[in-house]
Structures are given as structure tokens and as C-alpha cells.
Backbone bond lengths (Angstrom), bond angles and torsions (degrees), N, CA, C in turn:
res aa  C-N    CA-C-N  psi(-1)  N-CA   C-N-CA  omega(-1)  CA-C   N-CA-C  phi
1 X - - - 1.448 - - 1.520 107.99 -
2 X 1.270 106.63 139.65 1.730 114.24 -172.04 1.539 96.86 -89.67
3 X 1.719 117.57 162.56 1.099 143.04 -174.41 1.123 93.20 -36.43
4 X 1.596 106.05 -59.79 2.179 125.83 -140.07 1.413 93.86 -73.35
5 X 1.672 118.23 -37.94 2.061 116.58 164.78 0.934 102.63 -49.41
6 X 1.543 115.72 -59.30 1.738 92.67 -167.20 1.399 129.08 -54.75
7 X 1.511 93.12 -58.22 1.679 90.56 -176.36 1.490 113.61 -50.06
8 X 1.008 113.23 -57.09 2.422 108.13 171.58 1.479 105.53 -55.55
9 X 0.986 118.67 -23.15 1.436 101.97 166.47 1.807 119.13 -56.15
10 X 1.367 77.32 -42.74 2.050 74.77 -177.94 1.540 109.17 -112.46
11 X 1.086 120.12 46.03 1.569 152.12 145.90 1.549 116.84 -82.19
12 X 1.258 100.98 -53.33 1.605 106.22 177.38 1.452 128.72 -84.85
13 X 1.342 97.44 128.21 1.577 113.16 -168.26 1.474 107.44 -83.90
14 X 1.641 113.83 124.69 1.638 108.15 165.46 1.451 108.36 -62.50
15 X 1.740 98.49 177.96 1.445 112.17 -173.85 1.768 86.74 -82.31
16 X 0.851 91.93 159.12 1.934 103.53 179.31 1.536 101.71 -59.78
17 X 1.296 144.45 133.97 1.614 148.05 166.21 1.542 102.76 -62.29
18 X 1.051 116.38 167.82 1.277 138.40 177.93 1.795 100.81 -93.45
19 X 1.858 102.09 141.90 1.537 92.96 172.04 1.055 113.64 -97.07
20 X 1.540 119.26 -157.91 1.324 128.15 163.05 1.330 116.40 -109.42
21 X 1.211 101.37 35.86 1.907 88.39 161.40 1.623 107.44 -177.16
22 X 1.121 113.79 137.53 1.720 139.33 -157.70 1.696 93.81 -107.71
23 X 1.716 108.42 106.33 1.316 97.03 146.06 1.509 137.65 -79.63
24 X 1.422 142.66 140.40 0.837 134.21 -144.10 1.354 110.58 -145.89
25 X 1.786 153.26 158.31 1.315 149.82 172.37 1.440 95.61 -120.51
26 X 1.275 110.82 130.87 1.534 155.65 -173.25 1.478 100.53 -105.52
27 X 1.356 119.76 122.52 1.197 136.41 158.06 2.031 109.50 -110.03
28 X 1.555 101.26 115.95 1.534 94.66 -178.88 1.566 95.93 -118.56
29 X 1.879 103.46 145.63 1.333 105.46 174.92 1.341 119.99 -85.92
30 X 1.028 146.44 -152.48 1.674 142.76 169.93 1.384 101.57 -60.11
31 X 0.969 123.47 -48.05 1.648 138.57 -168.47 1.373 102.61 -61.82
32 X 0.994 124.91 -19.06 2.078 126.49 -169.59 1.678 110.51 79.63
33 X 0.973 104.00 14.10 1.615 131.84 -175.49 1.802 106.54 -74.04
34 X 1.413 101.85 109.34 1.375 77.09 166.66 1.531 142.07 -102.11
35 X 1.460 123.49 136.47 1.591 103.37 -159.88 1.320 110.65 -126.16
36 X 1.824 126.14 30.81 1.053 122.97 169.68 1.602 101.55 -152.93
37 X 0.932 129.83 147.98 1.768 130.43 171.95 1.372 105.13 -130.90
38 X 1.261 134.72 133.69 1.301 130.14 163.07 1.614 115.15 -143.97
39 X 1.101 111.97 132.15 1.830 121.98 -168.23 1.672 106.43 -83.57
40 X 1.523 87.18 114.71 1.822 107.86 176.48 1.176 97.02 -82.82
41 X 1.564 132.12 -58.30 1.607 124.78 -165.23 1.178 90.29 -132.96
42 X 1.202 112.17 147.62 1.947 122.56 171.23 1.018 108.09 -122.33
43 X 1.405 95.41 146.88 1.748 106.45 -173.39 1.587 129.27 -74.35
44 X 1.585 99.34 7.36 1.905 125.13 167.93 1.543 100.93 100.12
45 X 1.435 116.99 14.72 1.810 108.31 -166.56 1.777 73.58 -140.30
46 X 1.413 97.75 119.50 1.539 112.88 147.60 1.449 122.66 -43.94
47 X 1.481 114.80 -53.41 1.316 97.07 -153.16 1.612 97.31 -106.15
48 X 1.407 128.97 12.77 1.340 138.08 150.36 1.725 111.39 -58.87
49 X 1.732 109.41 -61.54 1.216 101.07 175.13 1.496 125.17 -72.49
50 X 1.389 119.88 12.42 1.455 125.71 166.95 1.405 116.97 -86.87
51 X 1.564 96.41 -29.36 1.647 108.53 -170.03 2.029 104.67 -73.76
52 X 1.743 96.81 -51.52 1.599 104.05 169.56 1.695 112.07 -49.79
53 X 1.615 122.68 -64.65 1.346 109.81 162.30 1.801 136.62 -13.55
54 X 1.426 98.87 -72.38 1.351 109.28 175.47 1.551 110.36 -53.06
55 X 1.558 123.39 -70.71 1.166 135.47 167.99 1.349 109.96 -23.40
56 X 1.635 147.59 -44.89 1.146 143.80 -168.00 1.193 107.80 -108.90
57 X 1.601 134.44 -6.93 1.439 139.19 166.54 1.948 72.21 -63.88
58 X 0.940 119.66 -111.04 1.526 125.82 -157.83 1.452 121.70 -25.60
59 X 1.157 112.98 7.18 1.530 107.59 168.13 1.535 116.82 -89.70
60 X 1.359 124.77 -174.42 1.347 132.12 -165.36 1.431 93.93 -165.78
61 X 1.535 117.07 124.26 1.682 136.25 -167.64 1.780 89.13 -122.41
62 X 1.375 90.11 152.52 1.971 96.63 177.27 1.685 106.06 -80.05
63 X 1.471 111.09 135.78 1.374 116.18 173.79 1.578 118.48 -57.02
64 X 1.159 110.42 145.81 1.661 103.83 -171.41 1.588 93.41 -131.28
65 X 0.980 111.18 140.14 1.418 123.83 -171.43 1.850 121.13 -133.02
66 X 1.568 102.64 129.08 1.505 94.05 -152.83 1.977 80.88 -105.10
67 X 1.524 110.28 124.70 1.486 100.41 166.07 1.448 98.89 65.47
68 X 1.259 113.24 -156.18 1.292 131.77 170.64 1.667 146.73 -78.47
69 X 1.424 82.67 0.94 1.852 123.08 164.01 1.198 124.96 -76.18
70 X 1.483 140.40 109.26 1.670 108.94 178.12 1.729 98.42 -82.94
71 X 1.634 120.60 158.77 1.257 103.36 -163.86 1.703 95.92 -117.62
72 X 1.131 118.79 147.31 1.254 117.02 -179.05 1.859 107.97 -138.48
73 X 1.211 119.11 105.85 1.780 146.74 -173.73 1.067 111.57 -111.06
74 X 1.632 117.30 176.10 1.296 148.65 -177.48 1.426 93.29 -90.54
75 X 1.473 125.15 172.44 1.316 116.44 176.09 1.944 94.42 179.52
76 X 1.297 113.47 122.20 1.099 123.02 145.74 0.996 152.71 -3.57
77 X 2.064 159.76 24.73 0.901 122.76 -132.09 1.604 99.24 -150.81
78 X 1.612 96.17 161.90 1.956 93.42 -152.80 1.886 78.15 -104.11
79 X 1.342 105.62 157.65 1.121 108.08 -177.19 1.705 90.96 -128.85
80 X 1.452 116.23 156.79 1.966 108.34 -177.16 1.533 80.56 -154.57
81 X 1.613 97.55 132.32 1.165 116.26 -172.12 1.854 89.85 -90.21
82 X 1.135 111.95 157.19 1.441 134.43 172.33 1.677 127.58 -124.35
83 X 1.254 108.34 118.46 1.658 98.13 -165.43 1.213 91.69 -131.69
């Protein structure tokens, strides 16, 4: 490799990597059930944040209850894949 490669070699910027972890909004019903997922930040891989989606449709969070209401919200939550 010649000088003039090298130096453009480290001129050029990669595409940004993908992270490890998908923030995400959680919809829970009274039940702690969750019945909506929707992706706030993605981790740059489509089918990573499909995999976190599915994965957190199948979870189950404890019901929280305000007073005599059970309360059921939107909610925040970072998901980090592990390999």
C-alpha cells in the first residue's frame, strides 16, 4: 500500500456500528401485561430492533396500582441485547 492509501485510508469514516441496546416505549395493561412496543432509538440493525420488540411483547411487569385504580401507562425502557 502506497503512502497516498494510507493517508485516505484514515480519512474515511465508517458507517456508524450498531449498539447494544434499543430504547423502547412500553405500554402496560392493568395486568402488567404488555400490549404495545414501539422503538424510540434503535440500535441501527432492523432486525435487532424486531428481535427486542418481540422479546418484550412477551414479558410481564408487576401491576402498580394508584389508590383504588389499577394504573396502566406508557413507560420507558432500554432493552441491551446480550451475546
Amino acid at each position: 500500500m502506497s503512502l497516498i492509501d494510507k493517508l485516505l485510508a484514515g480519512t474515511v469514516k465508517s458507517a456508524p456500528a450498531s449498539t447494544d441496546k434499543v430504547l423502547v416505549r412500553v405500554y402496560l395493561d392493568t395486568g402488567g401485561h404488555v400490549t404495545n412496543v414501539t422503538i424510540r432509538k434503535s440500535c441501527g440493525d432492523p432486525e435487532r430492533d424486531a428481535h427486542a420488540q418481540r422479546e418484550i411483547m412477551g414479558m410481564r411487569f408487576a401491576s402498580k396500582s394508584k389508590g383504588a385504580k389499577t394504573s396502566h401507562n406508557w413507560h420507558d425502557l432500554t432493552y441491551t441485547f446480550h451475546e
